[in-house]
C-alpha positions in Angstrom: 16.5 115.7 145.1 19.2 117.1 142.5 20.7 120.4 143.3 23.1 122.8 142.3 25.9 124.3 144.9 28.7 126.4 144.3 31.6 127.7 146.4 33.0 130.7 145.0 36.1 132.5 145.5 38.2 135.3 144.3 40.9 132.3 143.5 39.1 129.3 142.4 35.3 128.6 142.1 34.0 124.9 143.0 30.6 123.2 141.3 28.6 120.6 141.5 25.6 118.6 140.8 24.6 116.7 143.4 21.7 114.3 144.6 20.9 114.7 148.1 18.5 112.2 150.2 18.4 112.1 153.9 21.0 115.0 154.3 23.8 112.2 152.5 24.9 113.7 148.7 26.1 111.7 146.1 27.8 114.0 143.7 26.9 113.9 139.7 29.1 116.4 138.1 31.6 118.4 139.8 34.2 121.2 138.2 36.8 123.5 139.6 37.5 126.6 137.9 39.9 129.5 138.2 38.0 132.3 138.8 40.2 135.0 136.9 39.8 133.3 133.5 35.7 134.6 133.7 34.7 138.1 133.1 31.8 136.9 135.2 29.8 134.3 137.4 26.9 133.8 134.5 29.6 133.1 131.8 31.2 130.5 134.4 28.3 129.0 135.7 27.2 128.6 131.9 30.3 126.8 130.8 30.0 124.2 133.5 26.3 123.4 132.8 26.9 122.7 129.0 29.4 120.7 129.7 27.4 119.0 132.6 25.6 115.2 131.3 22.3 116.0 130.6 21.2 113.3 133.1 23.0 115.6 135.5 21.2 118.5 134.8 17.7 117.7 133.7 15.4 118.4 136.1 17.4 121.2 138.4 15.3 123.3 140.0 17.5 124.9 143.0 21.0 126.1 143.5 22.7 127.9 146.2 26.5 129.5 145.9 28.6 130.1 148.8 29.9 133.7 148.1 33.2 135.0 149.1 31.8 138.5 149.6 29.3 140.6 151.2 24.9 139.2 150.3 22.7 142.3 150.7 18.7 141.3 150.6 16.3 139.9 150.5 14.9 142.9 148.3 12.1 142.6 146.5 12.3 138.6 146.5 16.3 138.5 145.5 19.6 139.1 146.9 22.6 140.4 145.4 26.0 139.4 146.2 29.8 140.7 145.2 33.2 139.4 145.2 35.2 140.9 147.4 38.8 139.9 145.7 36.7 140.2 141.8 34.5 142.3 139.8 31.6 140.1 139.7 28.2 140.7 140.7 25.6 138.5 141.2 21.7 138.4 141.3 19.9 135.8 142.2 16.4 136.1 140.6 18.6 136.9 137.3 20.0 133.8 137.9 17.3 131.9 138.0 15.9 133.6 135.1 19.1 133.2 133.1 19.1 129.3 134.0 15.5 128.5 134.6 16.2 127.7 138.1 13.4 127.7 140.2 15.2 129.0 143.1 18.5 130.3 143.7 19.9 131.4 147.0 23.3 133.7 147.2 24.8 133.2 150.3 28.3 134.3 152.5 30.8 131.6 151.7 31.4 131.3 155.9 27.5 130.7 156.2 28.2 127.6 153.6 31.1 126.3 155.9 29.2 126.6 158.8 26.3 124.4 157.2 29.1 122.0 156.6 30.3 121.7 159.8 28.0 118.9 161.5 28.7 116.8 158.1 32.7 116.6 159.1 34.1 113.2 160.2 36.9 113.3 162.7 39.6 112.6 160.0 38.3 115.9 158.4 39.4 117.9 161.5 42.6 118.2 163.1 42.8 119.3 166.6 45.3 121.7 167.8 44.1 120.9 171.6 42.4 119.1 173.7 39.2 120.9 175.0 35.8 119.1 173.7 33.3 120.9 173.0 30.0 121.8 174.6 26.6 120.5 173.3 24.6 123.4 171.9 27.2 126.2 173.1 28.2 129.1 170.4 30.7 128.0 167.4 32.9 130.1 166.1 34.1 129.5 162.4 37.2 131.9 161.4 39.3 131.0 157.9 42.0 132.3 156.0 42.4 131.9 152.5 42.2 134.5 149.4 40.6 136.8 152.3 39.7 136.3 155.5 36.3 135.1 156.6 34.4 134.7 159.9 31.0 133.3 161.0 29.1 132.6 164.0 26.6 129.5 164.9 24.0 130.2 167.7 21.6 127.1 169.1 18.0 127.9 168.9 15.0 126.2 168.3 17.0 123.0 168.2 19.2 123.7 166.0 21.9 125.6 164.9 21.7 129.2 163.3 24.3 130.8 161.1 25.0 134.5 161.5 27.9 135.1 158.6 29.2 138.7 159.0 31.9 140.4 157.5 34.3 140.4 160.6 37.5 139.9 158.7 37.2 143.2 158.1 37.8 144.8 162.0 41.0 146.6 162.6 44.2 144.7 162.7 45.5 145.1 166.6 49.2 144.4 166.9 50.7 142.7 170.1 54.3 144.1 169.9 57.0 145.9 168.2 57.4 144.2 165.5 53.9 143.9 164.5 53.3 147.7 165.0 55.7 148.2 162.6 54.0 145.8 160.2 50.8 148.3 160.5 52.4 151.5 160.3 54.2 149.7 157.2 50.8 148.7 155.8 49.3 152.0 157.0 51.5 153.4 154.3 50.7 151.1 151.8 46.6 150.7 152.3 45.6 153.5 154.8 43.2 151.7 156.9 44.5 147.9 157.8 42.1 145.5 158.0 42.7 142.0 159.9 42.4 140.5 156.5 45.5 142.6 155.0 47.6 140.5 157.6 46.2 137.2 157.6 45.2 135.8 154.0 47.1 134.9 151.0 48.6 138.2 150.2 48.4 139.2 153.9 51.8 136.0 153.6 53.0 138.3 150.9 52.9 141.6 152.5 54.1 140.3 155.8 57.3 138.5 153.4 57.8 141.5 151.6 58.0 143.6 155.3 60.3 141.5 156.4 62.8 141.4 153.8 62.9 145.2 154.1 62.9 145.2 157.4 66.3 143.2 157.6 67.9 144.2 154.5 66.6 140.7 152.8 65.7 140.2 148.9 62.2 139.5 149.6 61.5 140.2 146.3 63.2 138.4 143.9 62.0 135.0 145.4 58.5 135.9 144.5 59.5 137.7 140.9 61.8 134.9 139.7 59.4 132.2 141.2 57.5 130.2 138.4 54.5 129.2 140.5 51.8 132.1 140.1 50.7 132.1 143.7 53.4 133.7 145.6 52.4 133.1 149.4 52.3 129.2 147.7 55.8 130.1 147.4 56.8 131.4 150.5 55.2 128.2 152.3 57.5 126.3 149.8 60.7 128.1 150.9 59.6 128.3 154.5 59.5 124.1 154.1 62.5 124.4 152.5 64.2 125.7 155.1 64.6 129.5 154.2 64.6 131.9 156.9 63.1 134.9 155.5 60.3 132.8 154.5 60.3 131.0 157.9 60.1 134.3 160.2 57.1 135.4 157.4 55.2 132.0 158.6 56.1 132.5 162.3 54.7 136.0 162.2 51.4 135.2 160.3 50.7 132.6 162.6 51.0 134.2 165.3 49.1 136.9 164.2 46.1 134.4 162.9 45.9 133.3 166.4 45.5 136.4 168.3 43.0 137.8 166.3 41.3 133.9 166.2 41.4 134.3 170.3 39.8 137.7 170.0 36.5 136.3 168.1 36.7 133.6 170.4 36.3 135.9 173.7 33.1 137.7 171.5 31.8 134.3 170.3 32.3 132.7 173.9 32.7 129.3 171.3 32.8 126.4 174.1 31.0 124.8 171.0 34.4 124.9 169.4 36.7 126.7 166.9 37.1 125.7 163.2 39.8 127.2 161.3 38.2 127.2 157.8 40.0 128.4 154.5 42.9 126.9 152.2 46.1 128.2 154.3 46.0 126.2 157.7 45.4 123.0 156.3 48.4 123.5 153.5 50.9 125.1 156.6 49.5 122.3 159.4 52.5 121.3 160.7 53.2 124.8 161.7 50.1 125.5 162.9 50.8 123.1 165.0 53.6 123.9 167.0 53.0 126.3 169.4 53.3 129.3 167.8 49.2 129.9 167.1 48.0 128.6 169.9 50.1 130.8 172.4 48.8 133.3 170.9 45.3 132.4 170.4 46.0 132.3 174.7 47.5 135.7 175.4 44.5 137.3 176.3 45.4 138.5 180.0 42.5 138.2 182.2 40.3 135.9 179.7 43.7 133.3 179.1 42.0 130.7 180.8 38.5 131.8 179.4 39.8 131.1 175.6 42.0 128.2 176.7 38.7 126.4 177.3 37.5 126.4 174.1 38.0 123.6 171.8 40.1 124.6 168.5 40.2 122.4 165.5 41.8 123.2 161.6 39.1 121.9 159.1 41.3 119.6 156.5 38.2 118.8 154.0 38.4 121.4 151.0 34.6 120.8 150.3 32.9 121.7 153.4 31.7 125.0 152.4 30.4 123.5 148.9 28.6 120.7 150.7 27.0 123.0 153.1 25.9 125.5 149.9 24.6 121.7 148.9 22.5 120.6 152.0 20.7 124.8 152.0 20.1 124.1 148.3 18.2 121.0 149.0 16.5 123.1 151.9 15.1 125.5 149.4 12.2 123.0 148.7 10.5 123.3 151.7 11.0 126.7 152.9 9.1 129.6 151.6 11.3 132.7 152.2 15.1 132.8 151.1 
């Protein structure tokens, strides 16, 4: 079966045409985009079809796009979805109307990298210990990236079931002093202060900026005078580099990713395993992987050896949310309901 799958963010959107037979995909035609050059999804999705061979895309019948935003529905027979980080709002029975689809499915973009998951190979994970994980116990899948997502994977029925949610969104909890000054800094700045204001790409940039003024630093004309557009891509340079600023921005973000990871963890209870989804772990591994995430992914008091049980893995494939948008696309044939 041919399908269409998409993974789209408020950075960069991922497509592609692929063939799937006996849950293996052979891709056809495949382009990334950055999203901010579109006014919208339809002008996007457009541009890559007629420029897609037209043995590529004769015959599609069913898409699904991985959404980094909220999907309200089914209503009426569609659901709707929104970017969280972009303007762009998306129908899917327009969609297929627009593109003579015969079905397309709008779902979370955590809910496509959950689907993913079972399709990883162990050089597509990297282990930050050395727990293994339980046979048909709860997975938890948390990522950073542009925002910040989280999704949950319960067995039932002999499989597992996705339950995306929107839990990047819960209130940033700081752990000491210099955190609560971080909130009341980005109390200022935001009013209420999501987790996702800390730990995502400008989350990096806020926590940069914080400490520059915290210690008399020129945060900002690293990031001003920097000719790469992505400025938390430049703070992981300069942190690499060996600039401290930058350094004590990394060290802090971490840290903070892996308290909040170990709080999903404790309402997860994931002895099925952790996977730390999204662009930013797998660029800043090497720090994730000194101890720095992990002890605080621990601190949880009474539940230290609960959450120390529970296997924790950074996912290192950049397609696993597109290839699980392309195995529900191919599921679309044989189920009734979205």
């Amino acid at each position: 079966m041919k399908v269409l799958a998409g993974d789209i963010g408020g950075t960069k959107t991922l497509l592609h045409i692929a063939h799937v037979e006996d849950r293996r995909c052979d891709v056809l035609h495949q382009r990334s985009y950055r999203s901010l050059d579109y006014a919208d999804f339809d002008g996007l999705l457009t541009d890559f079809l007629e420029h897609a061979p037209i043995t590529a895309r004769s015959e599609l019948n069913y898409a699904c796009f991985g959404v980094a935003g909220p999907v309200s529905g089914p209503e009426h027979g569609h659901r709707h979805a929104k970017i969280t980080q972009l303007p762009w709002r998306m129908d899917s029975l327009a969609l297929q109307a627009t593109h003579r689809l015969t079905r397309v499915r709008l779902i979370n973009d955590f809910h496509a990298v959950a689907a993913g998951i079972d399709a990883l190979g162990p050089d597509d994970l990297a282990p930050l210990n050395t727990m293994r994980a339980q046979a048909q116990a709860p997975r938890l899948v948390v990522g950073a990236g542009t925002g910040l997502g989280v999704a949950q994977l319960m067995w039932a029925d002999g499989a597992y079931r996705i339950f995306p949610s929107e839990g990047g969104h819960i209130h940033f909890a700081p752990t000491d002093t210099v955190q609560m000054d971080l909130l009341k800094h980005l109390q200022h700045v935001y009013g209420r202060v999501s987790c996702e204001r800390v730990v995502s790409g400008p989350g990096l940039v806020d926590i940069f900026r914080f400490l520059g003024m915290a210690q008399r630093e020129a945060a900002a004309p690293l990031l001003t005078n920097a000719t790469n557009p992505d400025p938390a891509a430049v703070i992981a340079a300069r942190a690499e580099a060996g600039d401290p600023l930058a350094r004590r921005a990394i060290q802090l973000f971490i840290s903070i990713y892996g308290a909040i990871t170990g709080d999903l963890a404790l309402v997860s209870l994931a002895y099925g395993g952790i996977y730390l989804a999204g662009g930013i772990a797998p660029k800043l591994l090497r720090a994730f992987t000194l101890d720095d995430f992990m002890a605080a992914y621990r601190e949880k008091g009474r539940m230290s050896g609960l959450v120390n049980n529970m296997p924790v893995s950074v996912i290192l494939n950049p397609h696993v949310g597109l290839f699980g948008a392309t195995l529900l696309a191919a599921d679309l044939s044989e189920s009734a309901v979205d």
